[in-house]
MMTF fields as JSON, N, C-alpha, C and O atoms, coordinates in Angstrom:
{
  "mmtfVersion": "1.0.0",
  "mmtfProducer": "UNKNOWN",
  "numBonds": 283,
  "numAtoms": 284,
  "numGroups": 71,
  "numChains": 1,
  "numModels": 1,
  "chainsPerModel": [1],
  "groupsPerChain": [71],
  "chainIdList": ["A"],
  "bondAtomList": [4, 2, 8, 6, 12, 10, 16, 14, 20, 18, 24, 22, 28, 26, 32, 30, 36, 34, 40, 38, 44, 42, 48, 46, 52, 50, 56, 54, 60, 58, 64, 62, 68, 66, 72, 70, 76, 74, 80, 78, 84, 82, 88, 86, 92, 90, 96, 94, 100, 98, 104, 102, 108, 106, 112, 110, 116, 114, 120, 118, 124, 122, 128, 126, 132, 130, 136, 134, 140, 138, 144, 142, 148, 146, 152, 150, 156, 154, 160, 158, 164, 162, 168, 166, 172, 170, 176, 174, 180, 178, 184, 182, 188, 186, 192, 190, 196, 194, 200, 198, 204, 202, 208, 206, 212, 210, 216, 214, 220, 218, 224, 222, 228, 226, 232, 230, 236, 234, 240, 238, 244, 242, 248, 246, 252, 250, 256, 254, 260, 258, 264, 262, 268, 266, 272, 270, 276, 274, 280, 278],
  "bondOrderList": [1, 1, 1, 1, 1, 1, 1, 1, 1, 1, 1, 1, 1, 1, 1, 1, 1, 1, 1, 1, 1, 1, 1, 1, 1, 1, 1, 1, 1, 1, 1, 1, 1, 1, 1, 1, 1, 1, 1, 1, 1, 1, 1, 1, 1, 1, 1, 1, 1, 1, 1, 1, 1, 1, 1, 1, 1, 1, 1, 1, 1, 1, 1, 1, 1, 1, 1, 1, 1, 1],
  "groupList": [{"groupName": "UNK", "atomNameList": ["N", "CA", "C", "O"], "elementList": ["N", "C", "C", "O"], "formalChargeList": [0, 0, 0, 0], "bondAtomList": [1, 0, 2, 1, 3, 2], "bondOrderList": [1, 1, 2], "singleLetterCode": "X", "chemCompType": "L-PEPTIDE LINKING"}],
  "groupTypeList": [0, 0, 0, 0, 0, 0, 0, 0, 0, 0, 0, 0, 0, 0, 0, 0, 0, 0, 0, 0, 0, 0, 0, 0, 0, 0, 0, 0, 0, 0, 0, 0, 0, 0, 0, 0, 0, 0, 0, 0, 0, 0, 0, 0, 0, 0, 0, 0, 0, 0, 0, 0, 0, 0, 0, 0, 0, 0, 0, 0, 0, 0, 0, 0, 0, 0, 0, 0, 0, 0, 0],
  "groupIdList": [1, 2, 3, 4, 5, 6, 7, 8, 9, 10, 11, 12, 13, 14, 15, 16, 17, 18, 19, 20, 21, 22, 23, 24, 25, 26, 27, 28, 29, 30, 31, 32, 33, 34, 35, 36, 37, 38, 39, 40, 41, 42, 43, 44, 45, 46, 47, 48, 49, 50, 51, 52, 53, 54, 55, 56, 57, 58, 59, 60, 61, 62, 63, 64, 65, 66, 67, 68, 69, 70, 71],
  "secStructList": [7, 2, 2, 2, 2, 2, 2, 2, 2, 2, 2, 6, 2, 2, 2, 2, 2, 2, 2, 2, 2, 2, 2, 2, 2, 2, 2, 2, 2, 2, 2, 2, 2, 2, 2, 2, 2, 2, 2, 2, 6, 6, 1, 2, 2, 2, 2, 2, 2, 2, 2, 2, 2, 2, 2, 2, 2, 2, 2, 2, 2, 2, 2, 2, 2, 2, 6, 7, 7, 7, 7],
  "xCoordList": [0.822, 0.0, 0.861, 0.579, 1.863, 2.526, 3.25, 2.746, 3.819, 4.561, 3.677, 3.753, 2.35, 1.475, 1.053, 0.486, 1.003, 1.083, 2.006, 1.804, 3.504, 4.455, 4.213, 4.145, 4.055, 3.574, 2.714, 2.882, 1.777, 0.875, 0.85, 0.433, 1.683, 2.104, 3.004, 3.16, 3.908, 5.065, 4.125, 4.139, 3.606, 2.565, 1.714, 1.701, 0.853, 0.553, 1.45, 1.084, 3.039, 3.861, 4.251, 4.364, 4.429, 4.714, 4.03, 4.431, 2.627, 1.285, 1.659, 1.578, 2.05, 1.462, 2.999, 3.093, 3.795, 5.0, 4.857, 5.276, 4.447, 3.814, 3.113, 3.01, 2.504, 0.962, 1.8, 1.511, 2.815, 3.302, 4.365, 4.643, 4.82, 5.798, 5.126, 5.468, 3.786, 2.774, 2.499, 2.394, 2.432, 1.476, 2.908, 2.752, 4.381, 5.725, 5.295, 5.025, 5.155, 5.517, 4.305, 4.542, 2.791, 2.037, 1.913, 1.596, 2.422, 3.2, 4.171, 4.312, 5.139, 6.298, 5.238, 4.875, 4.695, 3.793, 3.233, 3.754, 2.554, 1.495, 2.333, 1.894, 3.261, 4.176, 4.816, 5.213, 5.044, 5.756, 4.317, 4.322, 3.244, 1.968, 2.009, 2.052, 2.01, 1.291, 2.582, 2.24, 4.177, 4.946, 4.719, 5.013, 4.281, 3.697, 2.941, 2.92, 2.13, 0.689, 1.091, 1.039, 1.531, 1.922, 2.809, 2.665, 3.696, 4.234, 3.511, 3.359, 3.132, 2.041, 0.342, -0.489, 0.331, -0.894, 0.333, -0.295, 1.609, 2.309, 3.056, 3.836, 2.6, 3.331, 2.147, 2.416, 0.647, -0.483, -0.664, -1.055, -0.411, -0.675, 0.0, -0.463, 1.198, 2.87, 2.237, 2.245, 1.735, 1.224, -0.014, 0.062, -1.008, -2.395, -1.791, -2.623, -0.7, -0.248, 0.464, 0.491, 1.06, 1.386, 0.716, 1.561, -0.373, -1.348, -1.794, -1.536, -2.367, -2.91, -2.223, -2.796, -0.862, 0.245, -0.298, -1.214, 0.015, 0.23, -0.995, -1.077, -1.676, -3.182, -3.558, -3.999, -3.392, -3.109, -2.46, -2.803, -0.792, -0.434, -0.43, 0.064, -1.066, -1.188, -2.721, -2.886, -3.443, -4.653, -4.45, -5.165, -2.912, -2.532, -2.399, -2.993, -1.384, -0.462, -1.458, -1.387, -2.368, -3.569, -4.787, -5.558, -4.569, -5.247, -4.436, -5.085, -3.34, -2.37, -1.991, -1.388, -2.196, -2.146, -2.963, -2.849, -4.147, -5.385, -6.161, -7.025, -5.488, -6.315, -7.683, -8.318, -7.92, -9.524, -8.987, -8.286, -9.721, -9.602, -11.181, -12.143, -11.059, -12.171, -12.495, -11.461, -13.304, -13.443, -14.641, -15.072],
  "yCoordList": [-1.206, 0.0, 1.264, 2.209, 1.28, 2.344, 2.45, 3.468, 2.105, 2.018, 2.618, 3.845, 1.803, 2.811, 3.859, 4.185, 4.691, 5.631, 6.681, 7.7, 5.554, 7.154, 7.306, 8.403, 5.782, 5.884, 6.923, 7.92, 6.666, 7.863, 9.472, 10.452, 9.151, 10.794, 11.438, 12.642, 10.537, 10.739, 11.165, 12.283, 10.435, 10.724, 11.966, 12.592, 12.405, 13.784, 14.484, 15.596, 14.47, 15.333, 15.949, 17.116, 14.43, 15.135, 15.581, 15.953, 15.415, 15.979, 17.946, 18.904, 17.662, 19.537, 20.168, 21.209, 19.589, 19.776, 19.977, 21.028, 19.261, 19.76, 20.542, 21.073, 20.315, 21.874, 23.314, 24.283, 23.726, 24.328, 24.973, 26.152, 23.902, 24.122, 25.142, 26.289, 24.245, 24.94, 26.456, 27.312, 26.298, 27.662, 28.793, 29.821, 28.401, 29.347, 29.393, 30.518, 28.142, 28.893, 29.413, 30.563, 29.37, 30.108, 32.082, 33.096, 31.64, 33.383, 33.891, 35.111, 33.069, 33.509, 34.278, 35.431, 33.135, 33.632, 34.719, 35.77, 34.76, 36.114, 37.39, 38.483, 37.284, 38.49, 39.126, 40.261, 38.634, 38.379, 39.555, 40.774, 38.483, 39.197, 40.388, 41.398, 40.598, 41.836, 42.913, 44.086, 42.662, 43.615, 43.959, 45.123, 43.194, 43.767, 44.45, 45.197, 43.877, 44.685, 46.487, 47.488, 46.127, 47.881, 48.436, 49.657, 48.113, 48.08, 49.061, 50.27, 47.747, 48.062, 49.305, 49.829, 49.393, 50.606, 51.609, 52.448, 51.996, 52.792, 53.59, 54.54, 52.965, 53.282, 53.57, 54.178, 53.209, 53.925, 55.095, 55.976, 55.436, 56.6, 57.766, 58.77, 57.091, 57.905, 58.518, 59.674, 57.334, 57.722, 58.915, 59.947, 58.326, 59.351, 60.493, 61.4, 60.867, 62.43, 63.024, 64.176, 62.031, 62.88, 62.534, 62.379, 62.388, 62.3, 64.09, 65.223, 63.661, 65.24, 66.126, 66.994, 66.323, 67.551, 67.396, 68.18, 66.608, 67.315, 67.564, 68.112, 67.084, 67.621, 68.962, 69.714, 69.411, 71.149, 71.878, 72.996, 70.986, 71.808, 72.046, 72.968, 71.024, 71.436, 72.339, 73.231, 72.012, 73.536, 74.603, 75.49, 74.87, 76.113, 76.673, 77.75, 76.204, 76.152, 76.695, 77.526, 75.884, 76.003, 77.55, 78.184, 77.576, 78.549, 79.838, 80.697, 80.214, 80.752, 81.107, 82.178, 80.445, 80.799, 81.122, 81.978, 80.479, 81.018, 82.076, 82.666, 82.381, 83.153, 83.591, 84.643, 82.183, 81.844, 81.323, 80.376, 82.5, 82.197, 81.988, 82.702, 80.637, 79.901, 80.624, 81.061, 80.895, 81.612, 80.831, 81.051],
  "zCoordList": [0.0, 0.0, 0.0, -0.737, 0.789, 0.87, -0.679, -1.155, -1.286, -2.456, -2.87, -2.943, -3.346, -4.048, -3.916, -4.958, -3.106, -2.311, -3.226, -3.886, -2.762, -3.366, -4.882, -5.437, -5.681, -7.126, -7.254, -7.957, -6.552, -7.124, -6.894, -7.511, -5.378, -5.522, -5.986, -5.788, -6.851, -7.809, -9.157, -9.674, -9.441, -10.922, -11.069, -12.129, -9.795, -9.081, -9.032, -9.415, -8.62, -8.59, -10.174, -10.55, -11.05, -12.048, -13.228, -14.331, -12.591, -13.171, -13.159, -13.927, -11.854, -11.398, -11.926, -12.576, -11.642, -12.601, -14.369, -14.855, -14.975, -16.169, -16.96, -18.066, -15.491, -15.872, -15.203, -15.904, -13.963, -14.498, -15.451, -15.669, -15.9, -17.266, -18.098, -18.384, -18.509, -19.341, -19.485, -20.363, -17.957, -17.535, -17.786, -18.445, -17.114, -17.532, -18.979, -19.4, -20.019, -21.609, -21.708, -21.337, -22.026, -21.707, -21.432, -22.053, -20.041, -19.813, -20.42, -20.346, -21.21, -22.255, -22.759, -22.526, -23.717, -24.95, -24.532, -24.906, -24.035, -23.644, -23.429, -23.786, -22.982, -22.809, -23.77, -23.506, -24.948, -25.846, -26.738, -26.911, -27.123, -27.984, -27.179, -27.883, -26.019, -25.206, -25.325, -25.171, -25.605, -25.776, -27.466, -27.74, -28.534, -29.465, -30.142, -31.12, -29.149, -29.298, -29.104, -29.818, -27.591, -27.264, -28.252, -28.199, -29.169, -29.872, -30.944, -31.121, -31.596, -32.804, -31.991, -32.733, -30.913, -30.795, -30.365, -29.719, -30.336, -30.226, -31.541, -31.605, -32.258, -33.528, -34.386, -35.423, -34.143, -34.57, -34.067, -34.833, -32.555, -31.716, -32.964, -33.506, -33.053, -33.867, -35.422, -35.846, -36.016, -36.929, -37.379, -38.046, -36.768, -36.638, -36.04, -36.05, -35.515, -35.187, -36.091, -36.526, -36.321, -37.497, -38.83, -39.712, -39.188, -40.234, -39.628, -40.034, -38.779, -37.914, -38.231, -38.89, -37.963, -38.142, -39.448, -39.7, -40.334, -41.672, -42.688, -43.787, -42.051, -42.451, -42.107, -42.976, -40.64, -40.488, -41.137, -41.522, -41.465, -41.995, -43.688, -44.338, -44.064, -45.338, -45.508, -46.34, -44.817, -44.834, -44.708, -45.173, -43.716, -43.685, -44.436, -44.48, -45.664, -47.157, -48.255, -49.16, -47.783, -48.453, -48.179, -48.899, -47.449, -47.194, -47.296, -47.893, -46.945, -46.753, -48.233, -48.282, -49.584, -50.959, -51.549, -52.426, -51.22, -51.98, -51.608, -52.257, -49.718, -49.428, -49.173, -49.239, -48.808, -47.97, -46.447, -46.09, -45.683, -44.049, -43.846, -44.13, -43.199, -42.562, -41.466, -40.96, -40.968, -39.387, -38.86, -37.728]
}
């Protein structure tokens, strides 16, 4: 009885041992997408501002030659 015992709490041991292996690569992964992500919505932020800048500033250019002020 006892033997079986440690068998099985050897097999349990290296049950929960496995599952957290898992769960470490798991959290690799996820860390990994989630430093991209910020990545990639940081470099949209970058972009759409400067879409913005140069959309002002070409209305300026624009306005500024033809000589129509919007008010």
């Amino acid at each position: 009885m006892t033997q079986k015992l440690h068998r099985d709490f050897g097999r349990i041991e290296g049950k929960i041992d496995a599952i957290l292996e898992n769960q470490n690569e798991f959290k690799q992964t996820f860390e990994k997408h989630d430093n991209r992500l910020k990545s990639l919505e940081n470099h949209q932020m970058k972009t759409m501002g400067a879409i913005g800048l140069l959309v002002f500033a070409l209305n300026w250019v624009v306005q500024f030659f033809t000589g129509n002020k919007h008010q």
